[in-house]
C-alpha positions in Angstrom: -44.5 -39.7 51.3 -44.2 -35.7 51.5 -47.6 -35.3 52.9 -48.9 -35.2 56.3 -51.8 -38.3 55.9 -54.6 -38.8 58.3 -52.3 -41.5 60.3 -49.9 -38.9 61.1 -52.5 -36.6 61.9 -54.1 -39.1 65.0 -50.3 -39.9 66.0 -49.6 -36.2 66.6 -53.1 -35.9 68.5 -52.5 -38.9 70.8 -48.8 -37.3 71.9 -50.6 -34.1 72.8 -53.2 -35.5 74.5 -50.7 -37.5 76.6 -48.2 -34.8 77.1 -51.4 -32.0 78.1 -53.8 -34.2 79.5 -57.7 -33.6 78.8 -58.2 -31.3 80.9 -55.9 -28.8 79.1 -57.2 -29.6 75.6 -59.8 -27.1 75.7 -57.2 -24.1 77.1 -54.6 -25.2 74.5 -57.5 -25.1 71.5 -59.2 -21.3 72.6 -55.4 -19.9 73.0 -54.2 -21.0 69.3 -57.5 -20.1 68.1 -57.1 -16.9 70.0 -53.5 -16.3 68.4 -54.6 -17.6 64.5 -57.4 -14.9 65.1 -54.9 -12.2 66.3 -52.3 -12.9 63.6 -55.5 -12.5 61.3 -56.8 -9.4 62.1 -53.2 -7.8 62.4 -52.0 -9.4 59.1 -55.5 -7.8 57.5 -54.5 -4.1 58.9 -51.9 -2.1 56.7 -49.4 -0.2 58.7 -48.9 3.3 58.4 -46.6 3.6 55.6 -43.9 6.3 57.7 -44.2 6.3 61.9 -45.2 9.0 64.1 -41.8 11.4 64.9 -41.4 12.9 68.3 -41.2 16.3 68.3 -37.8 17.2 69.1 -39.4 20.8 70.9 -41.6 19.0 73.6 -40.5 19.9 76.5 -38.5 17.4 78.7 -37.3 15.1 75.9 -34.3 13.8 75.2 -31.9 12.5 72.2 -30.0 9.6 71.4 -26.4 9.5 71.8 -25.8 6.8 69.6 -28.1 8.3 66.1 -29.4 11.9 68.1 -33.2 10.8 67.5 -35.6 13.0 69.9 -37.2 10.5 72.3 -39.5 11.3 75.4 -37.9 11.6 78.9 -38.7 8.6 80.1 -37.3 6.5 77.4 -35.4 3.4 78.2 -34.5 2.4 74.3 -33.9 3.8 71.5 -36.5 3.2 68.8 -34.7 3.9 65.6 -31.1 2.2 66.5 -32.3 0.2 69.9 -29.5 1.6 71.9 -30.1 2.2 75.8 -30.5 5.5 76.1 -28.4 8.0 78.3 -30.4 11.2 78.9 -28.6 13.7 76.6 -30.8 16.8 76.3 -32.1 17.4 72.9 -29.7 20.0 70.9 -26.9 19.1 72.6 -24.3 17.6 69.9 -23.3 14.6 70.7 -20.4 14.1 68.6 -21.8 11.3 65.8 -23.6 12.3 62.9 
């Protein structure tokens, strides 16, 4: 009874076909083929094992109040903490360290 058997299987395919209609079958197949196949190929890349800094010398960036990380100019977020960013010029202290 834990399995899914082939009745189950034909029940689940007759409420999607009523609830998409046949005209959308097709579309619904190629787009969670199109996402198994994304999910693939970034599942079978490794990540870089340490990000990318910004260099906090570049010329027009700006810091974090909330953890002082460098971020370009025309950041909206932070990407360390996730904080909106307010423009603080880089090397000014902020106060929290």
């Amino acid at each position: 009874m834990g399995a899914l058997q082939p009745m189950h299987m034909i029940i689940v395919l007759a409420i999607v076909l009523l609830i998409f209609g046949p005209g959308k079958l097709p579309e619904l197949g190629r787009a969670v083929g199109d996402g198994m196949r994304e999910l693939k190929r970034a599942s079978s890349h490794d990540a870089p094992a340490t990000p990318a800094a910004v260099a906090p010398t570049s010329l027009g960036a700006v810091a974090c109040a909330s953890c002082n990380t460098a971020l370009p100019i025309n950041a909206r977020f932070c990407g360390d903490c996730g904080m909106p960013i307010n423009a603080v010029p880089v090397g000014v202290p902020t106060g929290f360290h």
